[in-house]
C-alpha positions in Angstrom: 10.4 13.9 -7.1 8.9 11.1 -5.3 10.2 8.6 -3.1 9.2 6.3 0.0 10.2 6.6 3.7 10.1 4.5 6.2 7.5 5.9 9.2 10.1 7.1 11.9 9.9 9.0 15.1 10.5 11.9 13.0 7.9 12.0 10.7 4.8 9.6 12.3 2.7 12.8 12.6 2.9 14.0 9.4 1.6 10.0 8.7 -1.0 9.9 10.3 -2.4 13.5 9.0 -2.8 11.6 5.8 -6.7 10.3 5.7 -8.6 9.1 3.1 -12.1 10.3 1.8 -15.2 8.7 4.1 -16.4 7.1 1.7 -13.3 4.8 0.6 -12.3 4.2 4.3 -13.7 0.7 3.4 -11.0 -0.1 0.6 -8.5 1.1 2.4 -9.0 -0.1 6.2 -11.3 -0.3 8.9 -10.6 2.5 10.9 -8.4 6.0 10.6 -5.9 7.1 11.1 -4.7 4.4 8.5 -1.2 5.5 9.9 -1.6 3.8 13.4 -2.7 0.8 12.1 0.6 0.4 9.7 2.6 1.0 13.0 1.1 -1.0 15.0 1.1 -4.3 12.6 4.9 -3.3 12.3 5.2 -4.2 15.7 2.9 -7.3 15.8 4.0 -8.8 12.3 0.6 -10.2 11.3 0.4 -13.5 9.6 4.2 -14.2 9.6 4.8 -10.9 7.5 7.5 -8.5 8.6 5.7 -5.4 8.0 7.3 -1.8 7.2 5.2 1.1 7.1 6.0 4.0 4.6 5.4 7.6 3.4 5.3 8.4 0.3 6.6 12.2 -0.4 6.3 13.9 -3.3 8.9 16.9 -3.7 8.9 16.4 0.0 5.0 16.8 0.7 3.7 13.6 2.7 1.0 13.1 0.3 0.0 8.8 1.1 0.9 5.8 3.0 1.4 2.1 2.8 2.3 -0.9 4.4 4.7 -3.8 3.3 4.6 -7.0 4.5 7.6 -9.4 3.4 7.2 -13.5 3.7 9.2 -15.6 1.3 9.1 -14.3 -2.3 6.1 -12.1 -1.9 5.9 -8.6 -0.3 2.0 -8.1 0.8 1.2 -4.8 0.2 -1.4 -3.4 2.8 -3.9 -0.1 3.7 -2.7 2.0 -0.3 -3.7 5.4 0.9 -3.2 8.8 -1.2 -4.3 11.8 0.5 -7.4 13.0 -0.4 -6.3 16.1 -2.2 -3.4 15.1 -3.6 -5.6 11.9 -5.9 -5.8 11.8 -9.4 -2.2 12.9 -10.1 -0.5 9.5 -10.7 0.8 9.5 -7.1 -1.1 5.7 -6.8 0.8 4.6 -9.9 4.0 6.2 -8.4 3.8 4.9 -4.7 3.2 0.7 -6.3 6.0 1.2 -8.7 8.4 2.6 -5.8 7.1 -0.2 -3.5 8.3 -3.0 -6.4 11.5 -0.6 -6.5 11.8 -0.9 -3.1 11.3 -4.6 -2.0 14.8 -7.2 -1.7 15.5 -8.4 -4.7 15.0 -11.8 -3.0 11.3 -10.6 -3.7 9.5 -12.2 -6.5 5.9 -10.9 -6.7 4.0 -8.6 -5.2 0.3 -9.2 -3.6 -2.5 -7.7 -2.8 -6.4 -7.4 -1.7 -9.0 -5.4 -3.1 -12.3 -5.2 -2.4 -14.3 -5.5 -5.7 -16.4 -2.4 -5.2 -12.3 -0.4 -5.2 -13.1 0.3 -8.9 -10.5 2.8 -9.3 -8.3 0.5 -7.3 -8.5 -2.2 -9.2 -8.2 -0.5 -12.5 -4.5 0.8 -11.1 -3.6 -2.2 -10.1 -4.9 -4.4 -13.5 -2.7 -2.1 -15.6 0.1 -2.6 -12.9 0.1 -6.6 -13.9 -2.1 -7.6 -11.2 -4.4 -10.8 -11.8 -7.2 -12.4 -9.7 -5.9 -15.3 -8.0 -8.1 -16.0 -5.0 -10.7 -14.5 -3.1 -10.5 -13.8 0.7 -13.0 -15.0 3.3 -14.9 -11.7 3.6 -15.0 -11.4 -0.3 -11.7 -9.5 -1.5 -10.1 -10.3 -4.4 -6.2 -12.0 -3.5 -4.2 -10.4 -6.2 -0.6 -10.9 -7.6 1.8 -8.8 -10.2 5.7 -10.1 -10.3 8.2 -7.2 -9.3 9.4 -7.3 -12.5 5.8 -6.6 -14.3 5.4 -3.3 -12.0 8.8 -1.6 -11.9 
């Protein structure tokens, strides 16, 4: 069984010993442990969002991360992360369908970046729903899916 969690005091650690491959630290974030930048936006709120950073578990292994950042009818979704060894075993799929599960129902669409080299990425999300809409000023590709599309 899988399910999402928020990042608590009880289970931070166990967030932030998830890490992604070296060589796809670029379309995930900047900088690891992916898990301190997800807390630390949840206590800034970036760009109006109010951001909640959450653990996905499978059978209650912490096996990825993400962030979600509400504003209006959108939730932003931020830094998708799957452990390393845990890939390739539709925990990606799982973690974006639990996100739309998971959002307010005041919550319309869901959005997010890629970076067009991400194509693994992208190929999850396109079969998710998600279109092109924009591009970002360092080159990412603004993407949307309705809730609706992804559940």
């Amino acid at each position: 069984m899988r399910e999402l969690v928020p990042i608590t005091s009880l289970n931070w650690r166990d967030a932030l010993a998830i890490q992604v491959q070296p060589d796809r630290l670029p379309y995930v974030a900047s900088v690891e442990p992916v898990a301190l930048i997800l807390l630390a936006k949840a206590a800034v709120n970036p760009d109006g969002q109010r951001w909640h950073p959450l653990l996905l578990l499978a059978d209650g292994v912490p096996v990825g991360i993400v962030g979600v950042g509400l504003l209006g009818d959108v939730a932003w979704v931020h830094h998708v992360l799957i452990s390393s060894e845990f890939q390739g075993r539709g925990h990606g799929r799982a973690l974006m369908k639990l996100v739309a599960a998971w959002v307010p129902p005041t919550v319309t669409r869901l959005g997010l970046n890629v970076v067009p080299a991400n194509e693994v990425g992208w190929a999850l999300y396109e079969s998710l729903g998600f279109v092109t809409v924009g591009v970002t000023l360092d080159d990412q590709n603004i993407t949307m899916a309705y809730v609706a599309e992804v559940l």
